[in-house]
Residue frames as qw, qx, qy, qz and C-alpha x, y, z in Angstrom:
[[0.568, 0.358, -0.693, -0.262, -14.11, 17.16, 10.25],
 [0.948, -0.263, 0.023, -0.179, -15.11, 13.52, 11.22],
 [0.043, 0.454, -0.864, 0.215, -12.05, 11.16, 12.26],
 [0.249, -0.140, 0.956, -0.071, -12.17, 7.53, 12.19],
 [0.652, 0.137, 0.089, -0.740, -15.96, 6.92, 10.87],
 [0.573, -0.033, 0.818, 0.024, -16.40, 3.24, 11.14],
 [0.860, 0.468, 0.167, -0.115, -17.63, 3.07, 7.48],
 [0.476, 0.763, -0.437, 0.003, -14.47, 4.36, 6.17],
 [0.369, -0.600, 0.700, -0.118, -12.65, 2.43, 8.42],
 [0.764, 0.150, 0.627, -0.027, -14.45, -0.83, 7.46],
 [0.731, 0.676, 0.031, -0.082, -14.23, 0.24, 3.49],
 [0.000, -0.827, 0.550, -0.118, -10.42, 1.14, 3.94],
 [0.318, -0.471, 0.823, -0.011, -9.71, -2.02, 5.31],
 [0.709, 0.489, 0.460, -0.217, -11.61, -3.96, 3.20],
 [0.518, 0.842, -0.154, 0.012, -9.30, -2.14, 0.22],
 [0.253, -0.727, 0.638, 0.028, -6.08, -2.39, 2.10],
 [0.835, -0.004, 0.531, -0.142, -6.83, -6.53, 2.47],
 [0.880, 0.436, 0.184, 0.045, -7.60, -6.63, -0.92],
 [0.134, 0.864, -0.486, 0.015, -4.36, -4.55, -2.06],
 [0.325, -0.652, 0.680, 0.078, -2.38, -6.67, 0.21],
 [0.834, 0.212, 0.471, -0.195, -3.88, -10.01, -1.35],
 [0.610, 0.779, 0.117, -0.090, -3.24, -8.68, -4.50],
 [0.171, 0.811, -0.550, 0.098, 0.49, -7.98, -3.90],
 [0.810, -0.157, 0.507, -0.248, 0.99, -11.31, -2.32],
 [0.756, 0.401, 0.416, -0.308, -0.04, -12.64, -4.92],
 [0.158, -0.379, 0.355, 0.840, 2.17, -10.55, -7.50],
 [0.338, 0.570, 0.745, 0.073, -1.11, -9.91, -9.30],
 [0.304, -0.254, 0.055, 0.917, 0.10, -6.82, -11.22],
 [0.167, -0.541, -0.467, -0.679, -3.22, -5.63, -13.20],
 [0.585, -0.509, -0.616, 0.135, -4.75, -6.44, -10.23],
 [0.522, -0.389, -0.087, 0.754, -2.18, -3.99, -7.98],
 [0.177, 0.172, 0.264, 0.932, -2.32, -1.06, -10.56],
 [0.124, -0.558, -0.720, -0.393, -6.27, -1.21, -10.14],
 [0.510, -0.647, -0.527, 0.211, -5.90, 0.39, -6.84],
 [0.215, -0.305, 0.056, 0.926, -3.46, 3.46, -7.65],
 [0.151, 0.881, 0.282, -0.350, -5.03, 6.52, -9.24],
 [0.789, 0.317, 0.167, 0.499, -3.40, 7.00, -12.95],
 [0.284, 0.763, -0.337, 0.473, -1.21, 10.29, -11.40],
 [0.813, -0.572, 0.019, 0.110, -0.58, 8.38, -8.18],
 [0.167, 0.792, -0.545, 0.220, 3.16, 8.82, -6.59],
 [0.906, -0.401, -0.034, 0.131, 5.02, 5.68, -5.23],
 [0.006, -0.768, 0.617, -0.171, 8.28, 6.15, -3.55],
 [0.930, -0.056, -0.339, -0.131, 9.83, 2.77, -3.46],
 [0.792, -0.535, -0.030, 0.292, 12.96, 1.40, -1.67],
 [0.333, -0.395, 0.380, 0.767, 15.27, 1.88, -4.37],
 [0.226, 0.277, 0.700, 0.619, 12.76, 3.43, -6.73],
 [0.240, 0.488, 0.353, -0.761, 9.97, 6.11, -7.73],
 [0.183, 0.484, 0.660, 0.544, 7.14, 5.98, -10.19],
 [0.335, 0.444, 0.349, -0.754, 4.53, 8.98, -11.07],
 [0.734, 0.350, -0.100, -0.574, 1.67, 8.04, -12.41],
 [0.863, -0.100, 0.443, -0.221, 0.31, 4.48, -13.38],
 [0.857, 0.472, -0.163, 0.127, 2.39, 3.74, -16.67],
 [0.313, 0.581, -0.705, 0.259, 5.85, 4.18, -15.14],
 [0.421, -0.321, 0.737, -0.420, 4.56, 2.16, -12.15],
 [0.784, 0.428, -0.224, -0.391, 3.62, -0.27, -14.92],
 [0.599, 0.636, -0.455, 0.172, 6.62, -0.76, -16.26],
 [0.136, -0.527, 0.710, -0.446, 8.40, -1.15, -12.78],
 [0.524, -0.426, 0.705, -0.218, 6.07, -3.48, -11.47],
 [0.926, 0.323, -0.072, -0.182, 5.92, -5.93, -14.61],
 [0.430, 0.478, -0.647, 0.410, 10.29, -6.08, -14.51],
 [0.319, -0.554, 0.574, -0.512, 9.85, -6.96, -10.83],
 [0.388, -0.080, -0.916, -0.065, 10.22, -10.68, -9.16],
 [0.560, -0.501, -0.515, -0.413, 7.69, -11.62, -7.25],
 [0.267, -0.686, 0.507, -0.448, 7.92, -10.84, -3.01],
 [0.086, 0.173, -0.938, 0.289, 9.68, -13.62, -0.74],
 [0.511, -0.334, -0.641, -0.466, 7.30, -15.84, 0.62],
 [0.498, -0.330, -0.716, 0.360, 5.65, -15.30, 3.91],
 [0.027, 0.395, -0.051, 0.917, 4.91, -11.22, 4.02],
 [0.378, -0.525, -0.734, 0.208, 3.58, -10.46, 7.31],
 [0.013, -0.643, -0.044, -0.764, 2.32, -6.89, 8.34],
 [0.437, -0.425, -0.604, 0.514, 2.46, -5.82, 12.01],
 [0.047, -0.464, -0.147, 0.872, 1.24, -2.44, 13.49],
 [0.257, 0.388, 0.563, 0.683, -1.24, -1.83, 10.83],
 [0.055, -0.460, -0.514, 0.722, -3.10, 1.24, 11.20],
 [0.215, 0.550, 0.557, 0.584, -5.92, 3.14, 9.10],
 [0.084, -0.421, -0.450, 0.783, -6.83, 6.37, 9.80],
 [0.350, 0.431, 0.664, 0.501, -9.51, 8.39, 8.41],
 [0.219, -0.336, -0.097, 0.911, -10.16, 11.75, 7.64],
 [0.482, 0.346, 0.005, -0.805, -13.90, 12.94, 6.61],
 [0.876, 0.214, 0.417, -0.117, -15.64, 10.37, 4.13],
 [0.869, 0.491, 0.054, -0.010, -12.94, 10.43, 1.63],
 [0.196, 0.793, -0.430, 0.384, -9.57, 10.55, 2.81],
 [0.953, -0.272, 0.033, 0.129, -7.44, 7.33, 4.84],
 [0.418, 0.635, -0.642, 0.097, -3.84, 6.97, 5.26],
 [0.974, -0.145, -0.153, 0.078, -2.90, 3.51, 5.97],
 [0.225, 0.737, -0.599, 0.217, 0.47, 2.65, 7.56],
 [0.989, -0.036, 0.018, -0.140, 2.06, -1.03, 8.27],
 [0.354, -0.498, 0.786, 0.097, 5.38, -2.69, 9.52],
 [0.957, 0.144, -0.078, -0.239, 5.95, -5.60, 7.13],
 [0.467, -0.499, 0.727, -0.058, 8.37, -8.20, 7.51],
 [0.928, 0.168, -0.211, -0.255, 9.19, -11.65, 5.80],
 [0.957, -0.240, -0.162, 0.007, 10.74, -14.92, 7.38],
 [0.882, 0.123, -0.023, 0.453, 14.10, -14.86, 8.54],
 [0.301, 0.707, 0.007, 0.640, 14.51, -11.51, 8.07],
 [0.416, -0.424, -0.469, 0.653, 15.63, -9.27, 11.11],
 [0.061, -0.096, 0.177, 0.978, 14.48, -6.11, 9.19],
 [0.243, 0.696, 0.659, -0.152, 10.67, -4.68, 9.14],
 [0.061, 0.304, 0.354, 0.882, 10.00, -2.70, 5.97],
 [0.136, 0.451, 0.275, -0.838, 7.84, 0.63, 6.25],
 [0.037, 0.347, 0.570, 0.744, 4.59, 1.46, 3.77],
 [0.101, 0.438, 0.337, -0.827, 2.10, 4.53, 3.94],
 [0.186, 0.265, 0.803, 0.501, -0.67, 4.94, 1.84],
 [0.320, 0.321, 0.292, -0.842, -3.04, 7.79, 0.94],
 [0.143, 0.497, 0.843, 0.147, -6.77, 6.53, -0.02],
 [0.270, 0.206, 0.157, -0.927, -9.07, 8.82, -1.44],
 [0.359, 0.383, 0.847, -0.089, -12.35, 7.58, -2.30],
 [0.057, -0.251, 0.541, 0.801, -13.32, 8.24, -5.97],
 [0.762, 0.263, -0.108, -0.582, -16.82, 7.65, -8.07],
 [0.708, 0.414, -0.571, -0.021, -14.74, 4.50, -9.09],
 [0.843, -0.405, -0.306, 0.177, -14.07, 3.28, -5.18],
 [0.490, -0.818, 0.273, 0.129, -10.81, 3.82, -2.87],
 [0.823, 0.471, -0.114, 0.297, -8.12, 4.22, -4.69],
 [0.639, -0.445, 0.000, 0.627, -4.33, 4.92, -3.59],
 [0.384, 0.907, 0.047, 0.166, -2.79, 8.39, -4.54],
 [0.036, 0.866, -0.456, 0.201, 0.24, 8.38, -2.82],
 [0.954, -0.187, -0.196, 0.126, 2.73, 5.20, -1.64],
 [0.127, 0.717, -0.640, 0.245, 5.84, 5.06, 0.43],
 [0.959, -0.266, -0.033, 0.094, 7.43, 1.89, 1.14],
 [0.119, 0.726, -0.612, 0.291, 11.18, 2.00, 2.91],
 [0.970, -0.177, -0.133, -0.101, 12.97, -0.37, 4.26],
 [0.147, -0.865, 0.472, -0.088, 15.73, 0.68, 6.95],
 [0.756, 0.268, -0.554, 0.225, 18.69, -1.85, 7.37],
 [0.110, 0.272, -0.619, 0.728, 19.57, -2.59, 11.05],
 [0.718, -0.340, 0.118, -0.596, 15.66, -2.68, 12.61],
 [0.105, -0.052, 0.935, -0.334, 15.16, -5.50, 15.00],
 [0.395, -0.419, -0.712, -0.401, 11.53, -7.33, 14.48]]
């Protein structure tokens, strides 16, 4: 199996971007476009499967604090269809850097997420 193959790498991040843009943003059609409709997200204090309960969740949700910064991002890739992203984020003020992981698989339809975990320990130092 290949590892790393600069296309995926460049397509992967190229998706991630947009993703992140898209959350940012709280651009929730926008956000769904990128999960796979039996994706799994594990949230902080929450879990969806599949794209209608993660619907519902993120339409009741406020928008994220302003200023989300991501540190330590990393993509990794695994044959031509198969990334898992992973990223420290963080937002002003805060002394606490939230965890998210993300499996891409690349689909007739583009790179799409099938799996999310975002956590977000209490105590981390930036």
């Amino acid at each position: 199996m290949h590892r790393d193959l600069p296309e995926v790498i460049a397509e992967v991040t190229a998706a991630f971007e947009d993703y992140e843009r898209a959350l940012v943003a709280n651009d929730v059609a926008a956000i769904l476009g990128f999960f796979t409709a039996d994706a799994v997200r594990f949230g902080v204090n929450d879990r969806q499967a599949g794209i209608e309960e993660q619907a519902r969740w993120r339409r009741a949700q406020a928008a994220l604090p302003p200023g989300r910064h991501l540190k330590d991002t990393r993509i990794q890739g695994y044959g031509h269809s198969t990334a898992v992203v992973t990223t420290l984020f963080g937002y002003p003020g805060s002394g606490v850097l939230g965890r998210q992981s993300q499996t891409w698989v690349r689909l007739p339809e583009g790179w799409r997420i099938v799996t999310a975990h975002v956590s977000e320990p209490t105590g981390q130092p930036t």
